[in-house]
C-alpha positions as YAML, in Angstrom:
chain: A
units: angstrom
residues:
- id: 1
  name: UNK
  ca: [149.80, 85.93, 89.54]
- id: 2
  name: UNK
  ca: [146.36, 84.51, 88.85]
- id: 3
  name: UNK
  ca: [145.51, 84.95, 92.48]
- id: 4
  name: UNK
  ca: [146.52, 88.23, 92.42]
- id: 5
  name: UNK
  ca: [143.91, 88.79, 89.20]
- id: 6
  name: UNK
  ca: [141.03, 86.69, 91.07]
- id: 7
  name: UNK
  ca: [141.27, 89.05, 94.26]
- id: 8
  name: UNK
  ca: [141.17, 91.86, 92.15]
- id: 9
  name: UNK
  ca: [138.28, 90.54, 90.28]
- id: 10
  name: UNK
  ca: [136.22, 89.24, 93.43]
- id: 11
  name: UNK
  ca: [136.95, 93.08, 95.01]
- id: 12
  name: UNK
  ca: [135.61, 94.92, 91.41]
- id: 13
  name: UNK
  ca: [132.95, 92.44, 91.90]
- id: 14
  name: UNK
  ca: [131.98, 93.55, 95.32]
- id: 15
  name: UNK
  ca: [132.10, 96.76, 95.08]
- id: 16
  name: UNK
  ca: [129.86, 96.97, 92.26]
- id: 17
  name: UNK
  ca: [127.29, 95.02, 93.81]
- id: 18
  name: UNK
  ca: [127.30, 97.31, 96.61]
- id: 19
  name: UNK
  ca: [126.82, 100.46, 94.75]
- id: 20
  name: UNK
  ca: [124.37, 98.87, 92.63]
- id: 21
  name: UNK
  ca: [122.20, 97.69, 95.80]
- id: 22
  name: UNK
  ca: [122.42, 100.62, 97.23]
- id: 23
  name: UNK
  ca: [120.96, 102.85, 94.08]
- id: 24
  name: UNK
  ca: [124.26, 103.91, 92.34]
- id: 25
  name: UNK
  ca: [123.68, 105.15, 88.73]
- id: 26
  name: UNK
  ca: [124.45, 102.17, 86.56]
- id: 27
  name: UNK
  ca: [127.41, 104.53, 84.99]
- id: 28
  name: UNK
  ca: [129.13, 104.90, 88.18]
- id: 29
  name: UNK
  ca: [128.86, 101.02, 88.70]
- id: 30
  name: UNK
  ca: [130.46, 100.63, 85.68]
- id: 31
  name: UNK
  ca: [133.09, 103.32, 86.38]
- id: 32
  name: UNK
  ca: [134.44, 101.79, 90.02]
- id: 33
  name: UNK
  ca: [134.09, 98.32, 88.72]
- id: 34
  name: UNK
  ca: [136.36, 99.22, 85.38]
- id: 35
  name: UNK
  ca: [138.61, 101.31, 87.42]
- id: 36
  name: UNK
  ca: [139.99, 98.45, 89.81]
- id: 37
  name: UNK
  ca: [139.90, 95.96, 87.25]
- id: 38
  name: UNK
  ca: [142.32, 98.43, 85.47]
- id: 39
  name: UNK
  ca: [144.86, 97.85, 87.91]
- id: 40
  name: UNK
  ca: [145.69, 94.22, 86.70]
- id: 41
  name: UNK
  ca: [147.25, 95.68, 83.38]
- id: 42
  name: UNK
  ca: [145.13, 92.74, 81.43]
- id: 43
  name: UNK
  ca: [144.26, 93.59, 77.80]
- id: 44
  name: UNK
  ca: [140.21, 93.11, 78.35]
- id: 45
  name: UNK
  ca: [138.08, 94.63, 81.06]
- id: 46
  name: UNK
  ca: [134.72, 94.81, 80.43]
- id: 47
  name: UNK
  ca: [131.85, 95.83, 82.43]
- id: 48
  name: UNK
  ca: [128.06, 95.89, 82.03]
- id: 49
  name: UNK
  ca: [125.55, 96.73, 84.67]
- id: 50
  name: UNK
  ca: [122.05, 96.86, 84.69]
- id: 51
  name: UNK
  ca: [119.67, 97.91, 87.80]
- id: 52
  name: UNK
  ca: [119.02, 93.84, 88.06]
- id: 53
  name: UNK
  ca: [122.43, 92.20, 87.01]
- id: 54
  name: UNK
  ca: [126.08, 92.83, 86.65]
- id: 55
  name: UNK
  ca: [127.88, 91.37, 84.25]
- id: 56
  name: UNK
  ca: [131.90, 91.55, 84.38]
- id: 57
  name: UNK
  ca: [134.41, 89.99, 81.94]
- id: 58
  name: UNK
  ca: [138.17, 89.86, 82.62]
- id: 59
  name: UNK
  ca: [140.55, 88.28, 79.20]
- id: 60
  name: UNK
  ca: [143.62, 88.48, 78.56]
- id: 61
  name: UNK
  ca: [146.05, 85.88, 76.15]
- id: 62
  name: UNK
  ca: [148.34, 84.95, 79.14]
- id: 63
  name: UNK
  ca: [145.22, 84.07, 81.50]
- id: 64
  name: UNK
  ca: [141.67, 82.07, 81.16]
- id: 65
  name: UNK
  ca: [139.11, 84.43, 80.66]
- id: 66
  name: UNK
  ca: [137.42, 85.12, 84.03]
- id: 67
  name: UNK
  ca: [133.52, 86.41, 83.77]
- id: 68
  name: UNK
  ca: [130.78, 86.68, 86.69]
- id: 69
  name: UNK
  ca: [127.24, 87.51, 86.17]
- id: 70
  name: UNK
  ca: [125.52, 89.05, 89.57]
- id: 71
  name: UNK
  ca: [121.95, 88.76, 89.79]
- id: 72
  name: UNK
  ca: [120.64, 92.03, 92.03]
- id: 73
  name: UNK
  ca: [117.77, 91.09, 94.17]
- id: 74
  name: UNK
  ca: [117.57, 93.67, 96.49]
- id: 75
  name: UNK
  ca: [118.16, 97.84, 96.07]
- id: 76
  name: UNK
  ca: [117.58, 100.60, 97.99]
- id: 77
  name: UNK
  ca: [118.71, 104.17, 98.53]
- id: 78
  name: UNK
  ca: [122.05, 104.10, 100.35]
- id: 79
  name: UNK
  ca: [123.99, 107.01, 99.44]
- id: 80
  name: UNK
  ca: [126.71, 106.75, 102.74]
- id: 81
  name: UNK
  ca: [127.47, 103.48, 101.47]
- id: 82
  name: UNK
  ca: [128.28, 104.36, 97.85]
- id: 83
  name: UNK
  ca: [130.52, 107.54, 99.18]
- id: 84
  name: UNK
  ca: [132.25, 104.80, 101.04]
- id: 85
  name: UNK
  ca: [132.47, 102.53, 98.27]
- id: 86
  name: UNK
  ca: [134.17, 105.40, 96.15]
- id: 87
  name: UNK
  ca: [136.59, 106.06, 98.98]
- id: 88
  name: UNK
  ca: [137.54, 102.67, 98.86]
- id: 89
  name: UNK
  ca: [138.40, 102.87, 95.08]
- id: 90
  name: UNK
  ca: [140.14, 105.75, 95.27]
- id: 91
  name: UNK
  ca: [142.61, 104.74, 97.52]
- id: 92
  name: UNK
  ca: [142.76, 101.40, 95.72]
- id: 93
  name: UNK
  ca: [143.11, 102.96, 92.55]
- id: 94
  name: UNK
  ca: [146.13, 105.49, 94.30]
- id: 95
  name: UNK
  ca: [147.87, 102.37, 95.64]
- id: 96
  name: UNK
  ca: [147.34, 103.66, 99.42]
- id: 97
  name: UNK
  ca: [145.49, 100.19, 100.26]
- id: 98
  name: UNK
  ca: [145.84, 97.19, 98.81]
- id: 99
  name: UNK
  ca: [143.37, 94.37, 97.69]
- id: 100
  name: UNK
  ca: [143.22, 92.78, 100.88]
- id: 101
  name: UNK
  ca: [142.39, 95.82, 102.96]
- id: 102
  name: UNK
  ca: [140.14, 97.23, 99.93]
- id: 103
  name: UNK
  ca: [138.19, 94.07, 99.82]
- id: 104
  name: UNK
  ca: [137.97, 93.58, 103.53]
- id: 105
  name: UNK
  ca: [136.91, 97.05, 104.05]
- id: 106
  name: UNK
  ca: [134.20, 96.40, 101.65]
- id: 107
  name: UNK
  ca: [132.80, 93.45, 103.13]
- id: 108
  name: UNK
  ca: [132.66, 95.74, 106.47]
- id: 109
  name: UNK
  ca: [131.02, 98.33, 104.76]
- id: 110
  name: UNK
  ca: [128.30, 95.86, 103.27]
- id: 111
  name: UNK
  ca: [128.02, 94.40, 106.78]
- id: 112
  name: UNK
  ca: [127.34, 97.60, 108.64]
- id: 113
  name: UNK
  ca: [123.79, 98.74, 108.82]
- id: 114
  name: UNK
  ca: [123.10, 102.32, 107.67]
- id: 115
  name: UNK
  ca: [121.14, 103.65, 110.50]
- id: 116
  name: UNK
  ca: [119.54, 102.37, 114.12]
- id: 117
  name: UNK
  ca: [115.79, 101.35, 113.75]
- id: 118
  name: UNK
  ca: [115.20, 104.48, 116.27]
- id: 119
  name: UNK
  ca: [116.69, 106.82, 114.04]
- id: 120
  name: UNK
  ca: [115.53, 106.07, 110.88]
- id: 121
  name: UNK
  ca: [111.66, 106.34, 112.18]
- id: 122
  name: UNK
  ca: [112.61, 109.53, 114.08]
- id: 123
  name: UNK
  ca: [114.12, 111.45, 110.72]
- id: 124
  name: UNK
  ca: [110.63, 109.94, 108.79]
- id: 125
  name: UNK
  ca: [108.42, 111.22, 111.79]
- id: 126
  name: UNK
  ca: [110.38, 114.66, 111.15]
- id: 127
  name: UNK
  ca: [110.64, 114.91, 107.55]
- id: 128
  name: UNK
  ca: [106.80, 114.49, 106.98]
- id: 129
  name: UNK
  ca: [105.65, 116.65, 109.80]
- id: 130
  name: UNK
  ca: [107.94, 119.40, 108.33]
- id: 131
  name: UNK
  ca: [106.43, 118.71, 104.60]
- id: 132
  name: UNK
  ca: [103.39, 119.22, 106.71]
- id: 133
  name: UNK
  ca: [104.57, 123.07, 107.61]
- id: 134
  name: UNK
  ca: [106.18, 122.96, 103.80]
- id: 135
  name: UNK
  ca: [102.35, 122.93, 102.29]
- id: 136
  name: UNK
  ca: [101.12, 125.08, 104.22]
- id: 137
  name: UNK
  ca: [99.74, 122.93, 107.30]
- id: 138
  name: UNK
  ca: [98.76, 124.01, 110.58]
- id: 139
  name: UNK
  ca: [99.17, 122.64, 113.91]
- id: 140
  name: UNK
  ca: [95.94, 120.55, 113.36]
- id: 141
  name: UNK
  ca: [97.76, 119.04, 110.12]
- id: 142
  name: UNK
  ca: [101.66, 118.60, 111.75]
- id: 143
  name: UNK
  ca: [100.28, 116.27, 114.28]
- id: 144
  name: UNK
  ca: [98.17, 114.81, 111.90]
- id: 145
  name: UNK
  ca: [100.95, 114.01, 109.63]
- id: 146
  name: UNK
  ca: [103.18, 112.67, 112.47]
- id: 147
  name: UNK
  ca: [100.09, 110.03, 113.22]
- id: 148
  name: UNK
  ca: [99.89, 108.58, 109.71]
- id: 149
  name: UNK
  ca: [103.67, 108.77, 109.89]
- id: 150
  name: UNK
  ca: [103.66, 106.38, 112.55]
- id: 151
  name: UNK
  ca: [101.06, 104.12, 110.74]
- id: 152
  name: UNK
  ca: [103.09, 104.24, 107.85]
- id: 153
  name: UNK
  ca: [106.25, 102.91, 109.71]
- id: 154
  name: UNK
  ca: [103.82, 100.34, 111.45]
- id: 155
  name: UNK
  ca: [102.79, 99.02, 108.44]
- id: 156
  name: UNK
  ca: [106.50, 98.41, 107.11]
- id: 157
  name: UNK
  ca: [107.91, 97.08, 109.75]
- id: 158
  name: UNK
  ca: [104.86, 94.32, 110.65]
- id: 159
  name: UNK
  ca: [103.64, 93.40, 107.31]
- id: 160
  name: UNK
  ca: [106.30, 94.74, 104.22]
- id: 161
  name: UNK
  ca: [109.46, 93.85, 105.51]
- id: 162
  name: UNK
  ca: [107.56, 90.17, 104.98]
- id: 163
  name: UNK
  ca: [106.72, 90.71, 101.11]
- id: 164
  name: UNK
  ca: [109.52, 90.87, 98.64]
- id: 165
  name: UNK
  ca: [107.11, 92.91, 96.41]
- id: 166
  name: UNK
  ca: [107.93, 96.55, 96.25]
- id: 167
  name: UNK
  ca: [104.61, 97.26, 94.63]
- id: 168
  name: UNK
  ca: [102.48, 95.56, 97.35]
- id: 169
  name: UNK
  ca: [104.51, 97.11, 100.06]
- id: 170
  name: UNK
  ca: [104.46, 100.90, 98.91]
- id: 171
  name: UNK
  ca: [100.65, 100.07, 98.22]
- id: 172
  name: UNK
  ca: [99.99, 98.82, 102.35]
- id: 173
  name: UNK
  ca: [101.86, 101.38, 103.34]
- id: 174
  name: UNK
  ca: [99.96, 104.54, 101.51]
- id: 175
  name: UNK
  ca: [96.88, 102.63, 102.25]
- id: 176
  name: UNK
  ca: [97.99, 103.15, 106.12]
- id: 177
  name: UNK
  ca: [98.70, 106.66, 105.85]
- id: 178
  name: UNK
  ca: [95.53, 107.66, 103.46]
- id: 179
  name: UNK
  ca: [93.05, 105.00, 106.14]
- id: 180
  name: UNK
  ca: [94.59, 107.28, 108.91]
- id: 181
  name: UNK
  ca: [94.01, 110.44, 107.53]
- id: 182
  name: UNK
  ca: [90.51, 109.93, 106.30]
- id: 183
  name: UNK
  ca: [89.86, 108.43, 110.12]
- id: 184
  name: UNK
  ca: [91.08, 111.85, 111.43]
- id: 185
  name: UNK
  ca: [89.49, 114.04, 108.76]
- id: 186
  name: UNK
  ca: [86.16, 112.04, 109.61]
- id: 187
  name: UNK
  ca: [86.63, 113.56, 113.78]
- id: 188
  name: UNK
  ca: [88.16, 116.88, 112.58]
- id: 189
  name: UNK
  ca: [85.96, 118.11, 109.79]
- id: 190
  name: UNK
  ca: [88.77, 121.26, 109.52]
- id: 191
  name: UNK
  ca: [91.40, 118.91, 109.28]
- id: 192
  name: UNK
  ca: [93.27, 119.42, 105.49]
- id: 193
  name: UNK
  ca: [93.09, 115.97, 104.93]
- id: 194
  name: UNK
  ca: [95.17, 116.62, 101.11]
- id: 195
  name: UNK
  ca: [97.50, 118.21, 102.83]
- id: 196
  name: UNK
  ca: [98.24, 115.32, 105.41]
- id: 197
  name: UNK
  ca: [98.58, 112.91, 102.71]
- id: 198
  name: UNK
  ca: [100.59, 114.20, 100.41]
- id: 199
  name: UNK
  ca: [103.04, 115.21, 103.66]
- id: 200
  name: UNK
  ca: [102.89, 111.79, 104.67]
- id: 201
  name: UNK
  ca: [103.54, 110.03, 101.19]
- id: 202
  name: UNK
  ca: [106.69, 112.20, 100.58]
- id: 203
  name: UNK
  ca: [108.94, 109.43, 102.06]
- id: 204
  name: UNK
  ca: [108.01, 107.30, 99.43]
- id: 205
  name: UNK
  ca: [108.16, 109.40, 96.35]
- id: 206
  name: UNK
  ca: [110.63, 107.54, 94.27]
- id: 207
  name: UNK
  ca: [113.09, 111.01, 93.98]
- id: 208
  name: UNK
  ca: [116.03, 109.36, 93.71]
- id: 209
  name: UNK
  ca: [115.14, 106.85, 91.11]
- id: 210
  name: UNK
  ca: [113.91, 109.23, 88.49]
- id: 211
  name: UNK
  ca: [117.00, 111.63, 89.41]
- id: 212
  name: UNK
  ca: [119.31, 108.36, 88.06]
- id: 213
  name: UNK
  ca: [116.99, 107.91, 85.38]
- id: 214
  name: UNK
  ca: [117.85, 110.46, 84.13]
- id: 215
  name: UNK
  ca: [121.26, 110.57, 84.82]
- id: 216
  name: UNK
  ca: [121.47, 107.15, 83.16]
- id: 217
  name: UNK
  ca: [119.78, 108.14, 80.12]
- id: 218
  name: UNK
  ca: [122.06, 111.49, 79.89]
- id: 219
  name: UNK
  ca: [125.13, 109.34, 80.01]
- id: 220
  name: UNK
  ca: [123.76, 107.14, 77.35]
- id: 221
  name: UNK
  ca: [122.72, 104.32, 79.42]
- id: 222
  name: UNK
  ca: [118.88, 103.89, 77.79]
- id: 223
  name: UNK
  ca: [118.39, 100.46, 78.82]
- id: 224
  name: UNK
  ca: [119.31, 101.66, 82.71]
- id: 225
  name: UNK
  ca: [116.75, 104.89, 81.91]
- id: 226
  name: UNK
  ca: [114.25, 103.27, 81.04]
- id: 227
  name: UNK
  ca: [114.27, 100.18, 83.72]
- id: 228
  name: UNK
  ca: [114.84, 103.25, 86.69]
- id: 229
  name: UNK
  ca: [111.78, 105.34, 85.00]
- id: 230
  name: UNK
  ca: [109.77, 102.01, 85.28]
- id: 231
  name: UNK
  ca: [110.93, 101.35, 88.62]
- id: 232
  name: UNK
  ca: [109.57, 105.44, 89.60]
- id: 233
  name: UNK
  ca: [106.28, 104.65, 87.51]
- id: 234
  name: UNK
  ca: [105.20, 101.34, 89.41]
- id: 235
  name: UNK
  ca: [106.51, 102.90, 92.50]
- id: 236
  name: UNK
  ca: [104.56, 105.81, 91.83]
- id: 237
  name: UNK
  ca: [101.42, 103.30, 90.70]
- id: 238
  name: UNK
  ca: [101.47, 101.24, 93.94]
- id: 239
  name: UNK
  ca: [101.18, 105.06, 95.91]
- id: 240
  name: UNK
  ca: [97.95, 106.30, 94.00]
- id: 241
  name: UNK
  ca: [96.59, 102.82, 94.17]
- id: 242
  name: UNK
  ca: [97.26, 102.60, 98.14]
- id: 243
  name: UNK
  ca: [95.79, 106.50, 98.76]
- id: 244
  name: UNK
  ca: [92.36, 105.21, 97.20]
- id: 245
  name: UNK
  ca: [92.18, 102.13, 98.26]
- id: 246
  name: UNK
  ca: [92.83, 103.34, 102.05]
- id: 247
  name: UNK
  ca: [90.47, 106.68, 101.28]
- id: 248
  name: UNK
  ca: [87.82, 104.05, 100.03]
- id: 249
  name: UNK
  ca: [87.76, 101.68, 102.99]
- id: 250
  name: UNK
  ca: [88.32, 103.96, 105.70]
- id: 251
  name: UNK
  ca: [84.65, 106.10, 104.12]
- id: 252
  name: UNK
  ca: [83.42, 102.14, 104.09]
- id: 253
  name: UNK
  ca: [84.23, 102.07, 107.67]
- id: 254
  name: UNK
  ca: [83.20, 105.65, 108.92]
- id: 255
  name: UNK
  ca: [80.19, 104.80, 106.99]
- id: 256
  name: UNK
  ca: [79.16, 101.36, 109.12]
- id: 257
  name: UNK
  ca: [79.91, 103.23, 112.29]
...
């Protein structure tokens, strides 16, 4: 019978980790990790996540106490893995699957990489040249947008993917796009350089982050609002900070030549 708690316990566990590194709202980690812990009948279930750590408690005065504390290094935004997550639960929760198949289907789904390399660049090339048409861009400032998109990308993939800070990364990377745009600007006096920029930077607005923020803090979670607001303010900081510091050097530069 204790086995039968633990696998529960390790697939609650799982799950919630998932949804958490993936940028669930803290109350809906809290809600799929309660709800399959629920289905060992035990007298204490308690949950509490924050956008760092998950902390889960299972009691009960036939069993030892069983707790975990997850430390969250990594997050981003997955939302196809959290729907998946919630399927999972469902079906757990509607005794369709059982903890076996729940918990190996969740170590597949944690496995399984979101999107090719090829893709994910392609729907970032896309999504800032059409911000580019959204503000009111011309030709001049599509392509334009497209170019710093690329720089952007280059950046991440050859120097952030090698820094665990977030700040530093979204920093090189709107340093990348603002260098870029200045460069081309500097060649194409017409060119709306603002324009290009703020097209280009869309990508890494933190949207979803302040959206759960205030989810969070709707729900009652204020510790969780406050950490995600945070997490949108530095995110936010380390984009302004970038956009000068790549306007500044790339007038240094134009300026030498």
């Amino acid at each position: 019978m204790t086995e039968c708690y633990q696998l529960l316990f390790d697939t609650a566990i799982l799950a919630g980790e998932i949804t958490l590194e993936s940028g669930a709202e803290i109350f809906r980690v809290e809600d799929t990790t309660r709800r399959i812990l629920r289905l060992t009948g035990l007298q204490t279930v308690e949950v509490f996540a924050t956008t760092t750590g998950l902390f889960v408690t299972l009691a009960d005065p036939s069993i030892s106490p069983i707790t975990q504390v997850r430390r969250i290094n990594s997050r981003a935004t997955n939302l196809n893995r959290i729907a998946l997550v919630n399927e999972v639960s469902r079906e757990l929760c509607d005794k369709k699957i059982t903890p076996q198949d729940a918990i190996a289907r969740l170590q597949e789904i944690r496995r399984t990489p979101s999107y090719p390399l090829w893709i994910v660049s392609l729907g970032l090339l896309l999504s800032t040249m059409g911000f580019a048409v959204l503000f009111g861009g011309g030709i001049a400032e599509v392509a334009a947008s497209g170019i710093c998109c690329c720089a952007m990308r280059g950046a991440e993939l050859l120097i952030c993917r090698r820094i665990s800070s977030s700040f530093v990364g979204n920093a090189i990377q709107s340093l990348a796009i603002a260098f870029f745009a200045n460069l081309l600007y500097a060649f194409y006096p017409t060119l709306l350089v603002d324009t290009v920029i703020i097209s280009s930077i869309m990508p890494l607005v933190p949207g979803v982050p302040i959206t759960n923020a205030i989810r969070d803090t709707l729900q009652g979670d204020y510790t969780a609002g406050l950490a995600r607001s945070a997490e949108a303010f530095v995110c936010a900081l380390a984009i302004a900070v970038g956009s000068l510091a790549g306007t500044c050097l790339c007038r240094m530069a134009v300026g030498w030549i």
